[in-house]
C-alpha positions in Angstrom: 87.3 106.8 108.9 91.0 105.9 109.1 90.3 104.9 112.7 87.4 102.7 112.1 89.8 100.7 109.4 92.5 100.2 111.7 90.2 98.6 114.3 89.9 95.6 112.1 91.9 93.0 111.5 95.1 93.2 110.0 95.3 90.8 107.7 91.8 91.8 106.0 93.1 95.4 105.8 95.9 93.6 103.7 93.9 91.8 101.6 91.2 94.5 101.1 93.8 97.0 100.1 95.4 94.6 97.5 92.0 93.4 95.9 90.9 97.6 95.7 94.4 98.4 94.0 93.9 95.2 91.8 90.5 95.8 91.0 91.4 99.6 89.4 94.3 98.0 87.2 92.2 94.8 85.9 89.1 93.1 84.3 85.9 92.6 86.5 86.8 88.8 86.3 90.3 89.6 87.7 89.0 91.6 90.3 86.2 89.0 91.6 88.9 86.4 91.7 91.2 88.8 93.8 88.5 89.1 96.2 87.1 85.3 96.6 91.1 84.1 97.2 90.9 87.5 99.7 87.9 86.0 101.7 88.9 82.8 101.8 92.5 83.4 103.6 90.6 85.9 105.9 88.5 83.1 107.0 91.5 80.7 107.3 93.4 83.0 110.5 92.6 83.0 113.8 92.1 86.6 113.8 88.9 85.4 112.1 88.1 83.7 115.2 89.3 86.0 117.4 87.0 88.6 115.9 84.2 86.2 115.5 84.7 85.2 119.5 85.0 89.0 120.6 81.9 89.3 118.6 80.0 86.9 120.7 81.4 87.8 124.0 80.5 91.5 123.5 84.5 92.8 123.5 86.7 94.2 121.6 89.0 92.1 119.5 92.7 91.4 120.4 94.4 90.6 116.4 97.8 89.1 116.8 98.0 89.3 112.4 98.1 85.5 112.8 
């Protein structure tokens, strides 16, 4: 499993782990807001794209954490 998470991007391993350790200590609410601002910067790096393009050109995905 841990080898399947570190495949991914970088940044969205960040911002999952926060939002799961946030999500323990707070409200629903709290926790739903944690993930929305989460997905939103995720879709705002270029590793987005980079995965998005690997995706599409059936490759693996090069993440520079940018």
């Amino acid at each position: 499993m841990a080898k399947k998470i570190i495949s991914r991007g970088p940044i969205a391993i960040k911002m999952a782990k926060i939002a799961l350790n946030e999500s323990l200590q707070g409200s629903l609410d709290t926790g739903l807001r944690i993930e929305g601002l989460a997905e939103a910067l995720c879709y705002s790096t270029q590793d987005k794209r980079e995965g998005l393009y690997a995706f599409l050109e059936k490759r693996k995905p090069r993440f520079k954490n940018e």
